[in-house]
N, C-alpha and C positions, 0 to 999 in steps of 0.2 A: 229461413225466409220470412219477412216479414210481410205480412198483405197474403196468404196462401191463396183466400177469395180471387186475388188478381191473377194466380197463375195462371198461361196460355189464356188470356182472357183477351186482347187487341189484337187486331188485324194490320193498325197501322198506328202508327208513334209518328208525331212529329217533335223534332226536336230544333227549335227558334233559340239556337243561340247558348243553350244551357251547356252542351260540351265544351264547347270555347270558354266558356265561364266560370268553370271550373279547374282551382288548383288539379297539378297533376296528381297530386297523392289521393283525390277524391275522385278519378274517373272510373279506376278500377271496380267499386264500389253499384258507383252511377250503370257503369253498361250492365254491371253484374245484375242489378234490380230490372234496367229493361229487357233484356235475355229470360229474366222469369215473365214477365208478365205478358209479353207478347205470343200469339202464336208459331208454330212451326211453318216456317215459309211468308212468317211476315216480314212485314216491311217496315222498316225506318227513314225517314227522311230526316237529313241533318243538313242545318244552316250554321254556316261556320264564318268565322273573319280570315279575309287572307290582305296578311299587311306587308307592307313594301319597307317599310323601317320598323323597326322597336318588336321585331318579333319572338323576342326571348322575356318581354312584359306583358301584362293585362293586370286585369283581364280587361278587356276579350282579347285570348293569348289568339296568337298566329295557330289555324290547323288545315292541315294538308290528308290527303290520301292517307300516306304512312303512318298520321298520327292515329288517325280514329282506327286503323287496320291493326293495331299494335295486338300483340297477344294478352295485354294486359287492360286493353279499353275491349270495343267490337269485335277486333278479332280471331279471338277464342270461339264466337258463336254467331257470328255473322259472315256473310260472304259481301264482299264488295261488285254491286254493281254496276254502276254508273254515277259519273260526276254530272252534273249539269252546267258546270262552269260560274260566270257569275251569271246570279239570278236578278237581280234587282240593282241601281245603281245607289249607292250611298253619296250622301254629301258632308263624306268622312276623310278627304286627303287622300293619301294612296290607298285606302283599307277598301276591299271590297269582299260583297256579299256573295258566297257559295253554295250550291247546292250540292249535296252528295247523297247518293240511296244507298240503303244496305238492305241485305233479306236474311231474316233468323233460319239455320239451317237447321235439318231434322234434328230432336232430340233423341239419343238412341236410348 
């Protein structure tokens, strides 16, 4: 682990954009470092692009539910609890702005 200082140290993560911004070979990695640093039964908030064309480009790639729940991103250690739909309007063409929440579940 790198950062030990940081383990179970946040209550709350926000995440603006950075998981969509990331190749897929570097999410694993990414959830893996906020999984340490966050508390047990914290929360994550993630802002995601959801695009209507070109959703196999970015970045910012196309992500969805399924993406961030993967066993290889969040969901190895997060629980999915609510989407908020879109959060904000973009003056980006079809792309629009997502909210989704996740909660770090107990470490055993």
């Amino acid at each position: 682990m790198k950062r030990p200082e940081l383990q179970s140290t946040f209550d709350v993560i926000y995440d603006k954009d950075s998981f969509g911004a990331l190749n897929l070979d570097m999410r694993k990695a990414y959830c893996q470092r906020l999984s340490e640093y966050i508390k047990d039964d914290g929360v994550v908030y993630v802002e995601v692009k959801n695009k209507e064309s070109g959703r196999e480009f970015g970045p910012p790639y196309h992500v969805e539910k399924d993406d961030l729940m993967e066993e290889t991103s969040f969901g190895g250690a997060f629980d999915y609890v609510a989407s908020l739909g879109e959060v904000y309007p973009l003056n980006m063409g079809s792309i629009r702005q997502m909210g989704h929440i996740l909660r770090r579940v107990l470490r055993k």
